[in-house]
KEFISE-741893 format. One record per residue: x negated, y, z negated of N, C-alpha, C, CB in turn. Coordinates in Angstrom, 1 decimal. Each point is the difference from the previous one (the first is absolute). Glycine has a CB too. Layout:
BEGIN
      nx      ny      nz     cax     cay     caz      cx      cy      cz     cbx     cby     cbz
       X       Y       Z       X       Y       Z       X       Y       Z       X       Y       Z
...
***
This chain:
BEGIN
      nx      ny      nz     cax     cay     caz      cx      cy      cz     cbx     cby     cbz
   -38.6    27.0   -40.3     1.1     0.3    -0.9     1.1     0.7     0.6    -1.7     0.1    -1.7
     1.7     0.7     2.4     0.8     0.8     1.1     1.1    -0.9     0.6    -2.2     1.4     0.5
     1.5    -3.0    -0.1     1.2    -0.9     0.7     0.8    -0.8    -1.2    -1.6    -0.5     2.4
     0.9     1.1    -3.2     0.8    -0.7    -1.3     1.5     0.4    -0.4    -2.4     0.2    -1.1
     1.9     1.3     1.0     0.9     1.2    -0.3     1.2     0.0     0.9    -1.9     1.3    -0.7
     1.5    -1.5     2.3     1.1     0.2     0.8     0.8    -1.3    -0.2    -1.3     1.4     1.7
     0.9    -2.6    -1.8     0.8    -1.0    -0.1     1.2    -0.2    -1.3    -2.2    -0.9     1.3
     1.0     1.3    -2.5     1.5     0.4    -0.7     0.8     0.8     0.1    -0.7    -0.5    -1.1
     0.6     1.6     1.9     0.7     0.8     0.3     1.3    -0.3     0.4    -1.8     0.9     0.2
     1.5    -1.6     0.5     1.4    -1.0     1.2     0.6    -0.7    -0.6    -1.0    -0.4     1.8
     0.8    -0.2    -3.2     0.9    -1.1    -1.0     0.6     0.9    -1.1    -1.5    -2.4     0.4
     1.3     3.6    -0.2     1.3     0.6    -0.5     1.4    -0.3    -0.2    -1.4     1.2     0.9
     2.3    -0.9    -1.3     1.4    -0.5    -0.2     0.2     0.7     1.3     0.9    -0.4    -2.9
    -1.2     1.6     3.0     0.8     0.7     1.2    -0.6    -0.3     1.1     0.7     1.8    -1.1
    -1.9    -2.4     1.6    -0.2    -0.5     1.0     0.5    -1.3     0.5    -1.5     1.3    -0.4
     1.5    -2.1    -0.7     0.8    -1.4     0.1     1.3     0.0     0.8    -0.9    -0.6    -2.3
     1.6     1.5     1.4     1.5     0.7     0.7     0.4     0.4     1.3    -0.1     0.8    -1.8
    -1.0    -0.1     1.8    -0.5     0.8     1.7     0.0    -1.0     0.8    -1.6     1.6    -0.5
     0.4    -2.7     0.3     0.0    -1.2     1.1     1.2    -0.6     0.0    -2.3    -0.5    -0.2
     3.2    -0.2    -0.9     1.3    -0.7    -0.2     1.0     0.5     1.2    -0.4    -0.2    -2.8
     0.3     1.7     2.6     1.1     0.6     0.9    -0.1    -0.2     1.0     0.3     1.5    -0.9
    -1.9    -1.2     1.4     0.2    -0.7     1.3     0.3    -1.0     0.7    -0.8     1.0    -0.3
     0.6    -2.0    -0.6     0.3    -1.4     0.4     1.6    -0.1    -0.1    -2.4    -1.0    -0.9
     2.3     1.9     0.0     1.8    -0.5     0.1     1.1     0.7     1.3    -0.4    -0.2    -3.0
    -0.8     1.5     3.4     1.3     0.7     1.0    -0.4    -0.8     1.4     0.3     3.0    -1.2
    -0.8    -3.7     1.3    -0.4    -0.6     1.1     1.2    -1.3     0.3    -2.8     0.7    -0.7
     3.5    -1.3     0.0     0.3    -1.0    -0.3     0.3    -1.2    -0.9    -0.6     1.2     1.2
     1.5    -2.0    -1.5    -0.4    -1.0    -1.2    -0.3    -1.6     1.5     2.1     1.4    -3.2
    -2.4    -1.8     2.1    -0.7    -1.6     0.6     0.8    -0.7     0.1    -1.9    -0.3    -0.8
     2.5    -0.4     1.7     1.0    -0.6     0.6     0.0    -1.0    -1.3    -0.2     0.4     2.8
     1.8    -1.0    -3.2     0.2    -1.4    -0.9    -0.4    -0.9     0.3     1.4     0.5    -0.6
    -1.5    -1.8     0.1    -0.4    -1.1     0.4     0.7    -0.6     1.2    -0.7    -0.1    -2.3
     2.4     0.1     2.6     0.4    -0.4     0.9    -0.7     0.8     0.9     2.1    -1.0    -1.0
    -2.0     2.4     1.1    -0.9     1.0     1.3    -1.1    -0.7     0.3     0.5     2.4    -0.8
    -1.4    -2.5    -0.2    -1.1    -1.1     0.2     0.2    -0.8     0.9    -0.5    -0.1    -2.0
     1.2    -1.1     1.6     0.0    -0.8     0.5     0.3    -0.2     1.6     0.3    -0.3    -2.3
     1.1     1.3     2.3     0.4     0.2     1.4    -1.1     0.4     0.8     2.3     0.5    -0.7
    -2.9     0.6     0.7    -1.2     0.5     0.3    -1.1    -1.9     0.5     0.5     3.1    -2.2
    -0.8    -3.4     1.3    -0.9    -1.0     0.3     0.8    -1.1     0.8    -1.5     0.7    -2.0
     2.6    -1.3     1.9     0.9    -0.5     1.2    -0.1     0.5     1.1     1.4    -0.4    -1.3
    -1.1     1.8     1.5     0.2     0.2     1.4    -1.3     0.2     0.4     2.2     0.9    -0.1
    -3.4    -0.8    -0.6    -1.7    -0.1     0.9    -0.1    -1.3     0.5    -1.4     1.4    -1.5
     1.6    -2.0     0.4    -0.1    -2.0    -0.1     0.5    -0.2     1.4     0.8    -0.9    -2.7
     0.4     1.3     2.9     1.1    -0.3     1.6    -0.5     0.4     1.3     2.0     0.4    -1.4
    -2.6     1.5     1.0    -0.6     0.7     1.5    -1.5    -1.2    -0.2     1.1     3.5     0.3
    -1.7    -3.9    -0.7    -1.6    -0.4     0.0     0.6    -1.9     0.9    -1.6     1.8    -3.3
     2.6    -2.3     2.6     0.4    -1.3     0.6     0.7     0.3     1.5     0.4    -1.1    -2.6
     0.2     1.9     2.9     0.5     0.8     1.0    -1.4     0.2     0.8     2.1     1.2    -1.5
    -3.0    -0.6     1.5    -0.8     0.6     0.8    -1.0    -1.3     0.5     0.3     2.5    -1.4
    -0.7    -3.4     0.1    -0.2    -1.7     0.2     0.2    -0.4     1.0     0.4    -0.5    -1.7
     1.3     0.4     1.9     0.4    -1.0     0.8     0.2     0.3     1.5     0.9    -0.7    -2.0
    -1.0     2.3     1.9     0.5     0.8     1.9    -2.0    -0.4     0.1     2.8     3.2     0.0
    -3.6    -3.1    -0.7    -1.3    -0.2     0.6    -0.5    -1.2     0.3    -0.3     1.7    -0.9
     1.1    -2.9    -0.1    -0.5    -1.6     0.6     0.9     0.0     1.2    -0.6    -1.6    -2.3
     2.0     1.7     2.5     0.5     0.0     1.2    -0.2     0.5     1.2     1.1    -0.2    -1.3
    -1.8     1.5     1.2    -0.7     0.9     0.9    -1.3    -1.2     0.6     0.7     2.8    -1.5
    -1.5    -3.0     0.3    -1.3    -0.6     0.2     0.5    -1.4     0.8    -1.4     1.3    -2.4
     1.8    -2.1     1.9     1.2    -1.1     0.8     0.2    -0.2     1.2     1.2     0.4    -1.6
    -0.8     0.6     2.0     0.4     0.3     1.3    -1.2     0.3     1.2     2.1     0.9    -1.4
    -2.7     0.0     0.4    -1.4    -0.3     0.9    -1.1    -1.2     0.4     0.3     2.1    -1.0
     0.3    -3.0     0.0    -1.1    -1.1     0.1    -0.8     0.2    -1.2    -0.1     0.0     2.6
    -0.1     0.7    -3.4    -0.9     0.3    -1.3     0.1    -1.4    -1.0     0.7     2.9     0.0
    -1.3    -3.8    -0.1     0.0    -1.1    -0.9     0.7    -1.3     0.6     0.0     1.6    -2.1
    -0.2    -1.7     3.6     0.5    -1.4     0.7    -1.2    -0.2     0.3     2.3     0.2     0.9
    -1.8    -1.7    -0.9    -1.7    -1.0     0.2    -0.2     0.5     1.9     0.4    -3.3    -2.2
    -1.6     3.3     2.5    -0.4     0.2     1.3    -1.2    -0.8     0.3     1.0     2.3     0.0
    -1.4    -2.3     1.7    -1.2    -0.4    -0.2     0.1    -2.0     0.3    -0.7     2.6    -2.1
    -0.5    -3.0     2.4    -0.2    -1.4     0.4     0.3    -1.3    -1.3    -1.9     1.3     1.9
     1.9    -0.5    -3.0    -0.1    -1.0    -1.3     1.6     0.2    -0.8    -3.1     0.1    -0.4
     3.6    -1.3     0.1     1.1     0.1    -0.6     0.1    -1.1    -1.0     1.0     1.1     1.8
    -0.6    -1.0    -3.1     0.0    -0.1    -1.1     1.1    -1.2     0.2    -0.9     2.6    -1.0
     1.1    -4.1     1.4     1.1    -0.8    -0.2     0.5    -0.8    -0.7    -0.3     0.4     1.2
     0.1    -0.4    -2.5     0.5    -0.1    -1.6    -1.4     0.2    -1.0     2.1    -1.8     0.7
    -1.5     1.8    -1.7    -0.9     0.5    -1.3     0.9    -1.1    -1.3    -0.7     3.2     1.0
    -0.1    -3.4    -1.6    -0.1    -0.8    -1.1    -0.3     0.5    -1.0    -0.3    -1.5     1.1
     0.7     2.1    -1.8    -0.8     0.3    -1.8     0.0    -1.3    -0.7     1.1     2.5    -0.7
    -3.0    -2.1    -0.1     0.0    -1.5    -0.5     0.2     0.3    -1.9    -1.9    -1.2     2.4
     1.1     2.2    -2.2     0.0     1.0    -1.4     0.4     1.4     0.3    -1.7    -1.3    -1.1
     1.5     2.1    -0.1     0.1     1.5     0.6    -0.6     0.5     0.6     0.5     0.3    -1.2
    -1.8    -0.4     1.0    -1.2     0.6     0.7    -0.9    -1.4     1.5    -0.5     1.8    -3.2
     1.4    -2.6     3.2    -0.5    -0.9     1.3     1.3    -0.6     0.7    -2.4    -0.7    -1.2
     1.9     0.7     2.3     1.2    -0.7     1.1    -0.7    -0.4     1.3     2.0     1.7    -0.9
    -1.2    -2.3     1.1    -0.5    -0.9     1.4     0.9     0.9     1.6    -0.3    -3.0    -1.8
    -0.5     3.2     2.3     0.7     0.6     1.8    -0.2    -1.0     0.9    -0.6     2.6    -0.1
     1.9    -2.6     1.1    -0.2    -0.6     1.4    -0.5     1.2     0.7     2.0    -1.9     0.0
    -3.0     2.4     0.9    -0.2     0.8     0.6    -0.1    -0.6     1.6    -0.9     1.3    -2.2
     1.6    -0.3     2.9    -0.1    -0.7     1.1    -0.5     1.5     1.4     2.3    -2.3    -1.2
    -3.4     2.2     2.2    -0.2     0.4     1.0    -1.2    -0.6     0.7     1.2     1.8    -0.9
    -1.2    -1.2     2.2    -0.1    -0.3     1.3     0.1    -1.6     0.0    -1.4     2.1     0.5
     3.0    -2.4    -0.7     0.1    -1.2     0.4    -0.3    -1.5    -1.1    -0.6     1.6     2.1
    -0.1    -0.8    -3.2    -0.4    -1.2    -0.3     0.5     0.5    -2.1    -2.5    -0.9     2.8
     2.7    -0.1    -3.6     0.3     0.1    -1.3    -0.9    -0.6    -0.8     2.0     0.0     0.6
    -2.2     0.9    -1.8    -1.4     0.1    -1.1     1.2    -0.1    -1.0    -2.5     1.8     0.9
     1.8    -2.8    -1.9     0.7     0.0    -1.6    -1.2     1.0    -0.9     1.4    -3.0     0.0
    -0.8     4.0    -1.0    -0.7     0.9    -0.2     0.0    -0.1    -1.7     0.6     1.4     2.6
    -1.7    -1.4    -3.6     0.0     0.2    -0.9     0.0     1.1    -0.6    -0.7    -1.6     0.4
     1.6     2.6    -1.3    -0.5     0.9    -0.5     0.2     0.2    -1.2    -0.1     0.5     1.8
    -0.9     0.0    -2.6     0.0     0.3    -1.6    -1.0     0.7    -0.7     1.1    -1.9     0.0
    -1.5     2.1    -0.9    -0.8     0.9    -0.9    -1.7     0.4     1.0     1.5    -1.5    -2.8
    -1.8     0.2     3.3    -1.3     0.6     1.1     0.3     0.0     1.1    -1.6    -0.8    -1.0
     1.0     0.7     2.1     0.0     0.0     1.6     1.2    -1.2     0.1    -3.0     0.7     0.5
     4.0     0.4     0.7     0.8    -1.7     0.4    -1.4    -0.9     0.9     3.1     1.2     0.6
    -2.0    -2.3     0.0    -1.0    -0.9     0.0     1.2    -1.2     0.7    -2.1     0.8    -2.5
     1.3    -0.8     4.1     0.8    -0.6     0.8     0.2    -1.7    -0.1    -0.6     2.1     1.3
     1.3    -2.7    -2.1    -0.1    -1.4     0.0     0.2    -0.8     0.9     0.4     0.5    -1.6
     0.8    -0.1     2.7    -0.1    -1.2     0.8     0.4     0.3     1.5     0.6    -1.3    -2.1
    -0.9     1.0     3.2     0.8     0.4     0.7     1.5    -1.1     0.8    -2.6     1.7    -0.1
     3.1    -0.9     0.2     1.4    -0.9     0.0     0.4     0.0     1.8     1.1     0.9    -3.0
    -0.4    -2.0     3.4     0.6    -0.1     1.5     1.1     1.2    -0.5    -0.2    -3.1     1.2
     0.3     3.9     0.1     1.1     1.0     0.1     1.2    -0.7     0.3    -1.4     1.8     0.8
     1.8    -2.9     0.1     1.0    -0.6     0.1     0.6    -0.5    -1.3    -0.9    -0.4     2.2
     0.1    -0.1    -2.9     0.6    -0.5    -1.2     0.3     0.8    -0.9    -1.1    -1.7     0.3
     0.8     2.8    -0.4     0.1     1.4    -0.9     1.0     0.8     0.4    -2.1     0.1    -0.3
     2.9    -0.3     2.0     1.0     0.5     0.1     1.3    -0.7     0.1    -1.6     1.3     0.6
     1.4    -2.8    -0.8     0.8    -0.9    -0.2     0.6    -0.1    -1.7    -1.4    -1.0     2.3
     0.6     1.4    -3.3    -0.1     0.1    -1.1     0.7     1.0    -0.9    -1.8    -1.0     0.9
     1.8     1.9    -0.1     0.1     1.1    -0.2     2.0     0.7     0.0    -3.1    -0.2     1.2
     3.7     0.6    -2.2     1.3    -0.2     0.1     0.9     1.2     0.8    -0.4    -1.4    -2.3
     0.8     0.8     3.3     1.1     1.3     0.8    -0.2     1.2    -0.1     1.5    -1.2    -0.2
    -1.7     2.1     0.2     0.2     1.3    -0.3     1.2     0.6    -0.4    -1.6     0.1     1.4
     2.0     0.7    -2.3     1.5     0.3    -0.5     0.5     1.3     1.3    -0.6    -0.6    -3.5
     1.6     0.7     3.5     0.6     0.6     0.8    -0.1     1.4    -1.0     1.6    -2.1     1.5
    -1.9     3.4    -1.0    -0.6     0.9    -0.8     1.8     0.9    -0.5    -3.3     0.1     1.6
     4.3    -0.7    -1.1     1.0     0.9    -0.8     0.7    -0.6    -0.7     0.2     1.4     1.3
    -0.9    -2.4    -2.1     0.7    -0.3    -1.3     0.1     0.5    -1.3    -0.5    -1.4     1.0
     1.9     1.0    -1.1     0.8     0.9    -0.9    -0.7    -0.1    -1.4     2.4    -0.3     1.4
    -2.4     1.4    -2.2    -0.4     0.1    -1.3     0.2    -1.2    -0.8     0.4     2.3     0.3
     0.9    -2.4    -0.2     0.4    -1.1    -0.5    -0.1    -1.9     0.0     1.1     2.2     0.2
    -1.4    -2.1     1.1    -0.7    -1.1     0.5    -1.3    -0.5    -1.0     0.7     1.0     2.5
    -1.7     0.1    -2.2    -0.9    -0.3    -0.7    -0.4    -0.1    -1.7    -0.1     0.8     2.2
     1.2     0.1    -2.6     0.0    -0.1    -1.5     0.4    -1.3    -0.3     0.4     2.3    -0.5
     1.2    -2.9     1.0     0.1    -1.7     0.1    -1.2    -0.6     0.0     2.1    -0.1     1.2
    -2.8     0.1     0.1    -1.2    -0.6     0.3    -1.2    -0.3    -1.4     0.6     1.3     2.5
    -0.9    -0.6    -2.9    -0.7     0.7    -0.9     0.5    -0.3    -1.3    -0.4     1.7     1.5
     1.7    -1.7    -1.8     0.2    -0.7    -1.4     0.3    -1.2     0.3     0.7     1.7    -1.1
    -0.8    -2.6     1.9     0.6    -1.3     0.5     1.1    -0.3    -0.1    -1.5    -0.7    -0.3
     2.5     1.7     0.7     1.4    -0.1     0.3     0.7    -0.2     1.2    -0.2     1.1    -1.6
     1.1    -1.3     2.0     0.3    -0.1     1.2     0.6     1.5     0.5     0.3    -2.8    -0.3
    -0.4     3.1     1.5     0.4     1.4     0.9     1.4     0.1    -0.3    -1.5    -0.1     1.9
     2.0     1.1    -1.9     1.1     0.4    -0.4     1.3    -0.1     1.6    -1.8     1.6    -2.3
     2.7    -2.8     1.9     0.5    -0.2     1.5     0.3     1.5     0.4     1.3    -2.6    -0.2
    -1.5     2.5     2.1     0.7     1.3     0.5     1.4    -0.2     1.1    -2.7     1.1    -0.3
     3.0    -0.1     0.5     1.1    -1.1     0.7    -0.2     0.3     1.6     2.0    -0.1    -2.0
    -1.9    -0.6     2.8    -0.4     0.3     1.0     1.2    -0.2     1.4    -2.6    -0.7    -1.4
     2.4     1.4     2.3     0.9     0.0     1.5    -0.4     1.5     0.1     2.5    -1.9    -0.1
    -1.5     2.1     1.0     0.3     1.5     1.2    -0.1     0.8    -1.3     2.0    -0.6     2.5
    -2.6     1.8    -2.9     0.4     1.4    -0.6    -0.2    -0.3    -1.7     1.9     0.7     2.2
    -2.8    -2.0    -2.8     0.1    -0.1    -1.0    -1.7     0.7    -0.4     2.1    -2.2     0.2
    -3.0     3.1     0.5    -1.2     0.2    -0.3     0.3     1.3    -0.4    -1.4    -1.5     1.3
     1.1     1.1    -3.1    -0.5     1.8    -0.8    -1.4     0.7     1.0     0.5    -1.0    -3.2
     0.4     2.6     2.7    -1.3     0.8     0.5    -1.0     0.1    -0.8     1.2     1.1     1.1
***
């Protein structure tokens, strides 16, 4: 009964008051724009901190293929299945994979798999290049001679 007593004690009008004050000499709660700005600028240091650590990690080599086996195209057939060219020591496996165990279907001549196989893209192509590419538009002319290359 005793913890009874104390507890009403505290929902007094004048204790209510008591706690209020404090809350209130402390501060008021930022407005909604405060809000928001507040959660923008986390949103930005957290994407910020993202990107200096994939670039960091990048640089080190952190998520580049290594090693005797390389991956030389992929096919999705559905969501969850797709077909791989896998290719090492020399020699090329067609590779099943989907919902159970992949499952090596065939093995293929490497000559013919690298004959097959389309140019590699020159790796500083322009943003724009590729979005043409990609919507099936044509590249956007550039103009070209002595002193015509954006930085």
């Amino acid at each position: 009964m005793g913890f009874a007593r104390r507890d009403s004690s505290r929902l007094t009008k004048r204790g209510l008051l008591a706690d209020n004050a404090v809350m209130d000499s402390s501060g008021s709660l930022p407005g909604l724009g405060g809000s928001l700005a507040v959660s923008l600028v986390s949103l930005g240091v957290v994407c910020l901190i993202a990107y200096v650590a994939l670039k960091f990690l990048s640089r080190r080599g952190v998520g580049r293929p290594s090693g005797p086996i390389k991956v030389m195209a992929r096919c999705p057939l559905e969501p969850r299945r797709a077909l791989y060219v896998v290719e090492t020591a020399g020699r090329s496996f067609l590779i099943g994979v989907g919902d159970g165990p992949m499952t090596m279907l065939a093995e293929l001549g490497t000559a013919e798999v690298q004959a097959s196989l389309p140019a590699p893209e020159v790796s500083g192509a322009k943003f724009a290049d590729v979005l043409a590419r990609v919507l099936g538009r044509s590249p956007p002319a550039r103009p070209t001679g002595p002193g015509s290359e954006t930085p």
